[in-house]
N, C-alpha and C positions, 0 to 999 in steps of 0.2 A: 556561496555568494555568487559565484561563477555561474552556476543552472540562475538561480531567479533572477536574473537580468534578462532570462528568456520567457520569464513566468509575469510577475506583477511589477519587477524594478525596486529601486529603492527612492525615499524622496530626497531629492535634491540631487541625484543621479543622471546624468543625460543620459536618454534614451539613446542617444549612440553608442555608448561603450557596449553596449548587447551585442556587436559586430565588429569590436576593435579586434583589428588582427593579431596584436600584441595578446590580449586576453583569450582570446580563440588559442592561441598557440600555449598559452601555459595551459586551459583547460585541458588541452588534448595531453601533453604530456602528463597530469594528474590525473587523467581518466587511463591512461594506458596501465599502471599502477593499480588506480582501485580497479580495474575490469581483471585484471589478472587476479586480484586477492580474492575478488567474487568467484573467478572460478574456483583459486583453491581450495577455497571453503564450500563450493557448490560438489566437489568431489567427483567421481568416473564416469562418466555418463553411460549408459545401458546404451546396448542396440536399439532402436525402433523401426520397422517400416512407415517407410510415409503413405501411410492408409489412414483413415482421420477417423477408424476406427481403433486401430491398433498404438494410435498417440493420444485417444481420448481413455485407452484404456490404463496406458504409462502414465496420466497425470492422474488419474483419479486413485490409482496404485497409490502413487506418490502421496497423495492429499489421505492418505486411509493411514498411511507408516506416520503416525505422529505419534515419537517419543520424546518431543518434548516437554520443559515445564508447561501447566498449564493457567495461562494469564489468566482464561475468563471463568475456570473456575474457582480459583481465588476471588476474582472480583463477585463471583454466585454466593460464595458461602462465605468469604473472612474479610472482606474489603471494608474501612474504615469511611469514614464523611473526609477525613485528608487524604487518603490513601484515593480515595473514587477523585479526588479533582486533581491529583497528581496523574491517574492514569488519563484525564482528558486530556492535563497538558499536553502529556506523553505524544498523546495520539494529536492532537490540534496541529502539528509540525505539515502534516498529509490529510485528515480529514479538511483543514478551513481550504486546502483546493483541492478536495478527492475528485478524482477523476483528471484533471490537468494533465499532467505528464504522461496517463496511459492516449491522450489524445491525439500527443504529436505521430502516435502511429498510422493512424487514420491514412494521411494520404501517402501512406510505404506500403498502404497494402490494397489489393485488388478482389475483386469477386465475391465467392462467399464468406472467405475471412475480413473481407473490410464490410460487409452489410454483416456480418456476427457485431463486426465489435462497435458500427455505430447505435446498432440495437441494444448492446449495455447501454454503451455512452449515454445512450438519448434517455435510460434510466436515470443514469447517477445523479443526471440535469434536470430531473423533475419532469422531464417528457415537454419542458417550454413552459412550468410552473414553477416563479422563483419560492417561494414557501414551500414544495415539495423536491427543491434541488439538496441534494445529500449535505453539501460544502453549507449549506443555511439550517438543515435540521441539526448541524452539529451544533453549531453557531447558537441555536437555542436548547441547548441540553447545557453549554457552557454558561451562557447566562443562568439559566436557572440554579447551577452552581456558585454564582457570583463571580465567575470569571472571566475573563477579559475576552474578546470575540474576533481582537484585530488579529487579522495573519501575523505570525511574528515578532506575537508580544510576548513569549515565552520563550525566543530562540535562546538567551543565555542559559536557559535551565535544561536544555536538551541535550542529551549523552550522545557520546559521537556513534555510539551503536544504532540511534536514531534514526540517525541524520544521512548515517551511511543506508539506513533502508529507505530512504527516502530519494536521494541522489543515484540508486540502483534502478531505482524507477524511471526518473528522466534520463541516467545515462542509457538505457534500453531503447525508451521508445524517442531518442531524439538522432538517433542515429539508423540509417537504413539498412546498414551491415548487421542490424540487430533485431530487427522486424521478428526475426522469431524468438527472440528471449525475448521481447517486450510480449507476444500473444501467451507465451507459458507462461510468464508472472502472473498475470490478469486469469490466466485459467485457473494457476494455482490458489489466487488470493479469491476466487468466486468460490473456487470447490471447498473451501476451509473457513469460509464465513460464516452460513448461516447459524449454525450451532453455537459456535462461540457468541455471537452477537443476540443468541436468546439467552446464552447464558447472562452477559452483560445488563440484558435488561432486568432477568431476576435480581440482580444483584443491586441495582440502582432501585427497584423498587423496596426489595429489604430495605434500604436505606431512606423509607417513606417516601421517595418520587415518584410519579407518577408522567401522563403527558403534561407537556408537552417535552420532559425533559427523556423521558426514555422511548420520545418517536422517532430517534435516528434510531436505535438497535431495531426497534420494532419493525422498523423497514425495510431494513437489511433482512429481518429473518426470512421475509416474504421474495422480494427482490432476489436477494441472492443463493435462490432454492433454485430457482428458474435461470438466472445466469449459468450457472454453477456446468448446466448444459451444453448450452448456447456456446458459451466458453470453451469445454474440452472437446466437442463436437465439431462444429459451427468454424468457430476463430481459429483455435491452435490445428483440430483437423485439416479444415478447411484452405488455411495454409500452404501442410504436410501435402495435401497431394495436389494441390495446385505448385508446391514449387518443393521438391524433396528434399534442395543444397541446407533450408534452414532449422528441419527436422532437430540435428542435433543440438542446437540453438534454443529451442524451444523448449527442450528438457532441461539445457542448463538452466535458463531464465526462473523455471518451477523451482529447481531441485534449488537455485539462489535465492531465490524468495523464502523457500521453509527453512537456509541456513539462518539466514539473517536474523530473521522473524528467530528464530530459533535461541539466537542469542540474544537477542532484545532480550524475549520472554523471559529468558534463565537470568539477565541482570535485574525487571525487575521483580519478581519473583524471591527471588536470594535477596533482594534488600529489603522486599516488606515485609518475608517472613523471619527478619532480623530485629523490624521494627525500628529500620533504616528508611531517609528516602532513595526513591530512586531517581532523581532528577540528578541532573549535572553537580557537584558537589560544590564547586566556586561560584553557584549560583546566588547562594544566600537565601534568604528563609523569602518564597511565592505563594507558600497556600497556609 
């Protein structure tokens, strides 16, 4: 609640409480908290030099070591017509403002890592095309599901495993002590996308959709082939030998993002192949 007073607000909300000092000061002590439990779940970090070769070599390592469940091939080959609108829910928490929170990095970083990551960004936004902005092609994959499109209209049904991957993102990139775990999330989350997100669309097609409901995956597959580079090269190198203090930062950010992601995956995974949902359990029946 504390982050989206810095995102969209809530209605009926004064736009000042986004700056009350009172609120700044609990955020910071519950971010102290969750930032520590992200590293302990992010684990040792490896050596690196800051060469924006030899840190483009550590994420893409990283992105190759996937032993977790895996969500999108469930969704390829066993995902139900409930099961496929509980995984948008899922995900609607971060897609209805993907891209947002890796934003606030933008002006914490300089040179060639800040022309890398406005070169996503300017992707995720449709290149200045609102029908080809990311946060809108999801917007129409939901509709065509029958489901609801407004940010936030499913927050009761979201697991705090969620929520925490989600608040990992804007605790990252809203703080400038963090500029390099905010560039390794966004490396990590380009290097581990495209595949999955081809998977996802087979998977919504088996389930007779077509466009326009499977041209968010469809454009990820494209998009994020070509990120995936730019990303581990470009952004998180580009960084590393522009400034080497944030180097190990940068690993952590990656190696927190595949824990996360990690445990999402495994809860819900373990629930559907239980023939459970996986949404928030006090939520009561959404799809």
């Amino acid at each position: 609640m504390l982050y989206e007073l810095h995102h969209r607000g809530f209605a009926e909300v004064d736009d000042r409480w986004e700056w009350d000092p009172g609120l700044i000061s609990l955020r910071a002590r519950i971010e102290e908290d969750f930032e520590q439990a992200l590293r302990d779940v992010a684990g040792p970090l490896p050596s690196v030099e800051p060469m924006s070769s030899e840190v483009a070599q550590a994420l893409f390592e990283l992105a190759a070591d996937d032993a977790g469940p895996s969500v999108s091939k469930f969704i390829q080959r066993q995902v139900d017509a409930a099961q496929a609108r509980e995984f948008l829910i899922l995900k609607s928490i971060y897609q209805l403002k993907e891209a947002d929170p890796h934003t606030w990095a933008i002006p914490k970083l300089e040179g060639c890592a800040k022309t890398a990551m406005v070169e996503i960004q300017a992707d995720e936004y449709g290149n200045g095309h609102l029908p080809r902005m990311h946060s809108e092609l999801f917007r129409q994959t939901m509709r065509g599901l029958g489901l609801r499109d407004d940010f936030g209209a499913y927050i009761d049904s979201i697991p705090a495993v969620t929520l925490a991957a989600v608040n990992m993102i804007s605790l990252f990139g809203m703080h400038r002590r963090l500029r390099g775990a905010i560039t390794g999330h966004l490396a990590l989350y380009e290097m581990t996308s495209s595949i999955p997100q081809a998977a996802y669309a087979r998977g919504f097609r088996r389930l007779g959709y077509e466009s326009p409901v499977t041209d968010y995956f469809d454009e990820h597959v494209e998009a994020d082939a070509v990120h995936e580079q730019i990303a581990g090269r470009d952004l998180a190198g580009g960084l590393a030998e522009d400034e080497p203090d944030p180097v190990p930062d940068i690993i952590f950010g990656a190696q927190a993002a595949a824990a996360v992601d990690a445990l999402a995956g495994a809860k819900y995974s373990d629930a559907w192949e239980a023939g459970r949902s996986a949404l928030h359990a006090g939520a009561g029946a959404v799809v």
